[in-house]
C-alpha positions as CSV (number, residue, x, y, z in Angstrom):
1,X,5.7,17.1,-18.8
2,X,9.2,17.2,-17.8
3,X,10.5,13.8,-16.7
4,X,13.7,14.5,-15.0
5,X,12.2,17.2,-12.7
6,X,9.8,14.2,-11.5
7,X,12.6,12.1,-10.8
8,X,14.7,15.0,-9.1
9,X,11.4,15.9,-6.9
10,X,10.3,12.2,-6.5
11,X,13.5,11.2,-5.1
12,X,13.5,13.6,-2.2
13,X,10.0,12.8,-1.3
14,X,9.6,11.1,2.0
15,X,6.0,8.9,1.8
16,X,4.1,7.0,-0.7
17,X,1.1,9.2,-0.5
18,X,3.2,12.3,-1.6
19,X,4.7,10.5,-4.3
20,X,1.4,9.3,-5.7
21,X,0.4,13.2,-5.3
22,X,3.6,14.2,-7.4
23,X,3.0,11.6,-9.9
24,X,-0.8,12.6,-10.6
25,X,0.4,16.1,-11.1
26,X,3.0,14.9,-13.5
27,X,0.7,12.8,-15.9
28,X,-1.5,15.6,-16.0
29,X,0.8,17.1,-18.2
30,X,0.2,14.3,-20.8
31,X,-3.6,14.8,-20.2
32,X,-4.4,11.9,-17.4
33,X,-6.4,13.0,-14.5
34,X,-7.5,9.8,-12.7
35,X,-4.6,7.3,-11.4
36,X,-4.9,4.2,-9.2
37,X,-1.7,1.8,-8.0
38,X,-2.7,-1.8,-6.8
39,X,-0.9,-5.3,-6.2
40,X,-1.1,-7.7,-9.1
41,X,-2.4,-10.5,-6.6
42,X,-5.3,-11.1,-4.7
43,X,-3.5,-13.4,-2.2
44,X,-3.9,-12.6,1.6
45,X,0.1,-12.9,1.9
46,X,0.5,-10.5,-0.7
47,X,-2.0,-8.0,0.6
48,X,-1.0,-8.6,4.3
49,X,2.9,-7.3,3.4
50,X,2.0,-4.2,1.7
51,X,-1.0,-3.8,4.5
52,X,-4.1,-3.8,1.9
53,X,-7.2,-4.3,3.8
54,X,-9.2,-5.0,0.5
55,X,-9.3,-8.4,-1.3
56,X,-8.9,-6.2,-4.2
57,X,-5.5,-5.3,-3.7
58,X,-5.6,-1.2,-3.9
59,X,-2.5,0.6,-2.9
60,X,-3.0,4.2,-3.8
61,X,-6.1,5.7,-5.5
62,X,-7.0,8.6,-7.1
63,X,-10.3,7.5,-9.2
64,X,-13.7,8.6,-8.4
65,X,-14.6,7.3,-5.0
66,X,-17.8,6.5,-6.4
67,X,-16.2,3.9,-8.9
68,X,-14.0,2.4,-6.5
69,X,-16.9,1.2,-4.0
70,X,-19.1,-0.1,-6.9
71,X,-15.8,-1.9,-8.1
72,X,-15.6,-3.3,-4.5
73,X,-18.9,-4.1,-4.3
74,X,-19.0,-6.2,-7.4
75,X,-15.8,-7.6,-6.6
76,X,-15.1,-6.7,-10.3
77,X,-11.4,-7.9,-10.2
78,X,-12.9,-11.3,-10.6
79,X,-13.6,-10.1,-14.6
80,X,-11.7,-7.5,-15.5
81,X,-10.4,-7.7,-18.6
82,X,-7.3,-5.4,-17.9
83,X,-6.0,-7.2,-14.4
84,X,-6.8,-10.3,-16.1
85,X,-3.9,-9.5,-19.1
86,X,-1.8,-6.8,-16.9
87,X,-1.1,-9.9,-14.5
88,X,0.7,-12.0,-17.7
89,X,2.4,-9.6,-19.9
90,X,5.1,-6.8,-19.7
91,X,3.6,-4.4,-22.5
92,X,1.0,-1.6,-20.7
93,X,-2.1,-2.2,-21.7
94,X,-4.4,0.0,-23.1
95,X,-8.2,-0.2,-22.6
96,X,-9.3,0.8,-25.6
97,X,-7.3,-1.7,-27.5
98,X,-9.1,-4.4,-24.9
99,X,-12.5,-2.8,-25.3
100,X,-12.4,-3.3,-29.1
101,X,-11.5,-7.3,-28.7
102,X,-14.3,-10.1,-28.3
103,X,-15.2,-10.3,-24.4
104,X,-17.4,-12.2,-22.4
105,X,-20.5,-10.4,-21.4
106,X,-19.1,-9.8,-17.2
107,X,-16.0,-8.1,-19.0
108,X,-17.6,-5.6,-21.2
109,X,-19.8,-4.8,-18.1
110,X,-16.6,-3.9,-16.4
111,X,-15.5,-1.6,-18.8
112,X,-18.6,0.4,-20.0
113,X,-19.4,0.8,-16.5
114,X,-15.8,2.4,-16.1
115,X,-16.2,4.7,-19.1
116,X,-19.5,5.5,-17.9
117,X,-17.8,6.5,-14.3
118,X,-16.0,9.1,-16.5
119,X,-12.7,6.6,-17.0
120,X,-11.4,7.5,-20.4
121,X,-8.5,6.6,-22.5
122,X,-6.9,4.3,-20.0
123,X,-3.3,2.8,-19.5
124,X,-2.2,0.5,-17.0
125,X,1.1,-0.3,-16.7
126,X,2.8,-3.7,-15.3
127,X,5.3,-3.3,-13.1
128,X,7.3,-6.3,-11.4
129,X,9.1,-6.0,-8.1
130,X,12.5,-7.3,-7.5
131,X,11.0,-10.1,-4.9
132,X,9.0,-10.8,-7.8
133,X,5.7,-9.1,-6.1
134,X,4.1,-7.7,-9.7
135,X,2.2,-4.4,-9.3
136,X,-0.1,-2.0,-11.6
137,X,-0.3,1.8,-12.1
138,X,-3.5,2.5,-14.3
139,X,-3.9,6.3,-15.6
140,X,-7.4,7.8,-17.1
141,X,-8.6,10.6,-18.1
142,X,-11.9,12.9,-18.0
143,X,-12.8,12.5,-21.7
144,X,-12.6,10.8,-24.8
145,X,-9.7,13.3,-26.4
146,X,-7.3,11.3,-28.4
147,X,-4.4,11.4,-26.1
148,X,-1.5,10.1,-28.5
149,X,-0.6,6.7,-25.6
150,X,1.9,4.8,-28.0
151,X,3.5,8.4,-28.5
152,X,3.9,8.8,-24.6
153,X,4.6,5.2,-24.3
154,X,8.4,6.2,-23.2
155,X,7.4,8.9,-20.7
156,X,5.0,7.2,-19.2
157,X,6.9,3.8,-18.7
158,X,9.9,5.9,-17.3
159,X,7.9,7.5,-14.6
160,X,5.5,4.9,-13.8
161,X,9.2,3.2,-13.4
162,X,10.6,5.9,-11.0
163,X,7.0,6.0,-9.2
164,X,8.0,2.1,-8.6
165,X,12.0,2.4,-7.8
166,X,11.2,4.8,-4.7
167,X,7.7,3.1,-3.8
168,X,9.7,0.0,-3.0
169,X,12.6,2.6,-1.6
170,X,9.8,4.2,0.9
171,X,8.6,0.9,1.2
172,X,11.7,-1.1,2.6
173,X,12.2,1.7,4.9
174,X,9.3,1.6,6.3
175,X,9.5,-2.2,6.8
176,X,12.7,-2.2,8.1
177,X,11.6,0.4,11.1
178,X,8.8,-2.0,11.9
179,X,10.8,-4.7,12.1
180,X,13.1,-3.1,14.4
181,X,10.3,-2.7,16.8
182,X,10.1,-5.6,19.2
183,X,7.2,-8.1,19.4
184,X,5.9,-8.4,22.9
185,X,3.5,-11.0,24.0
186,X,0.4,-9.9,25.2
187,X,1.2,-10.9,28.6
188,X,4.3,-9.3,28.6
189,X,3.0,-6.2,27.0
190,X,0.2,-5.7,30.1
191,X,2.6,-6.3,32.4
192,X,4.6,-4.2,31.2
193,X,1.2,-1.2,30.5
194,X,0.8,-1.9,34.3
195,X,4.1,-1.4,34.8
196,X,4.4,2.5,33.0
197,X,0.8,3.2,35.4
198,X,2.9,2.8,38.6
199,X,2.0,-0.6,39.7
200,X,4.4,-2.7,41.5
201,X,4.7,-6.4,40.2
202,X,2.6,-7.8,43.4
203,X,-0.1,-5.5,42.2
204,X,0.4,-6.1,39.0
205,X,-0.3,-9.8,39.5
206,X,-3.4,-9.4,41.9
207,X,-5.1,-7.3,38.8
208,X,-3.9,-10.1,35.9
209,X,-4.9,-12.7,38.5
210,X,-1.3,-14.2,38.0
211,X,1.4,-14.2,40.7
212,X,4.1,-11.6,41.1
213,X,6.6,-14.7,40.2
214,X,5.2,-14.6,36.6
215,X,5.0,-11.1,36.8
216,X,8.6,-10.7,37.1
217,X,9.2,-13.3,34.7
218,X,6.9,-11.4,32.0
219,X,8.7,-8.1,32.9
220,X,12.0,-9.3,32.7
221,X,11.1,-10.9,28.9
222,X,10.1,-7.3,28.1
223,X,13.4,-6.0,29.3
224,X,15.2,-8.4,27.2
225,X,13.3,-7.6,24.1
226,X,13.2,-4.2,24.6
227,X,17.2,-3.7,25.7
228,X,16.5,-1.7,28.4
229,X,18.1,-2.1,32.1
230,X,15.4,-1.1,34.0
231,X,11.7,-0.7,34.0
232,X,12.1,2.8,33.4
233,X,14.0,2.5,30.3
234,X,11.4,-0.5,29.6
235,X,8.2,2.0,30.2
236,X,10.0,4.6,27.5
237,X,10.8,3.1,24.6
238,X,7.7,0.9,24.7
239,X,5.5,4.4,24.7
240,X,8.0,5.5,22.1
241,X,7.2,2.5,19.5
242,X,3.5,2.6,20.4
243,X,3.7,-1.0,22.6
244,X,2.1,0.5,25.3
245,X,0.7,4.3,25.9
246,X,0.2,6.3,29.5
């Protein structure tokens, strides 16, 4: 249960997965042993930035697999009761406190099912990017244990917090290398694939049905994009950021 040694370990941790790993083991300690981090929106530009292949927009998951494809298969983010009030308020919410309110039939559904998937005593926390992208961590645990939440409010905000601050960290990194990578068309990247197999631009042009003129002209884009004097050069770094492979 020690706070700073998760922020002293989580900041010299190199990918999200390992954080998410080091902040399971952390709110263990406070009796959680289920965790899942998603986006706070459903939209497709949204989950196309952070790469979510869902509609529902989960990030990194640790609850039983078995609950997470029934939740996808009911498309259950439609009435959840939790991402339905995590999405407009700043307190965490806890699930009990929602359980006990008046809900529409489709929302108490969604959470008996979840207590019956062996999700108990949940939190979920809102946490709001500085681009203004809001995201959740939600914590659960195995039984129904009074786990003292508004006690551990403060712990659990600050290292949900410091989960966040290096997510985006890791995150920005990793976006930043990407866009470093060139884009080449599709043209000029099979020219260029051709090209790092040994074929000359006449031959490249007979196979692509195109002439060796445009060849040349595609190759010479790639150059350009790529920064590289030669075809050689060219060849490399496009195996290197995985443009083209031998």
């Amino acid at each position: 249960m020690d706070v700073s040694d998760f922020i002293e370990r989580t900041n010299q941790i190199e990918s999200a997965e390992d954080l998410f790993l080091q902040f399971k083991k952390t709110i263990e300690g406070f009796g959680f042993t289920k965790c899942l981090f998603a986006g706070g929106s459903t939209d497709l530009l949204f989950r196309n930035r952070y790469n979510i292949e869902t509609a529902t927009p989960i990030i990194l998951n640790h609850y039983p697999e078995s609950w997470t494809r029934h939740y996808l298969e009911k498309n259950y983010i439609e009435t959840d009761p939790v991402f339905a009030r995590i999405k407009r308020q700043w307190e965490p919410v806890i699930w009990d406190d929602i359980a006990a309110k008046k809900l529409e039939i489709a929302e108490k559904k969604v959470m008996n099912e979840a207590c019956e998937s062996g999700l108990h005593n949940g939190i979920s926390i809102p946490l709001h990017g500085p681009d203004g992208d809001n995201f959740i961590i939600s914590m659960a645990s195995d039984d129904h244990g009074n786990l003292m939440l508004r006690r551990h409010y403060p712990y659990l905000r600050l290292i949900s917090a410091q989960f966040f601050f290096v997510f985006n960290d890791l995150w920005r990194k990793s976006a930043s290398a990407q866009a470093a990578i060139p884009h080449l068309t599709e043209r000029e990247r099979e020219c260029l694939q051709w090209a790092a197999h040994g074929k000359s631009a006449w031959e490249i042009g007979t196979i692509l049905h195109i002439s060796e003129a445009t060849v040349r002209f595609h190759l010479s884009n790639a150059f350009s994009k790529l920064k590289a004097q030669n075809r050689i050069n060219a060849i490399v770094r496009g195996i290197r950021w995985g443009i083209i492979s031998l």
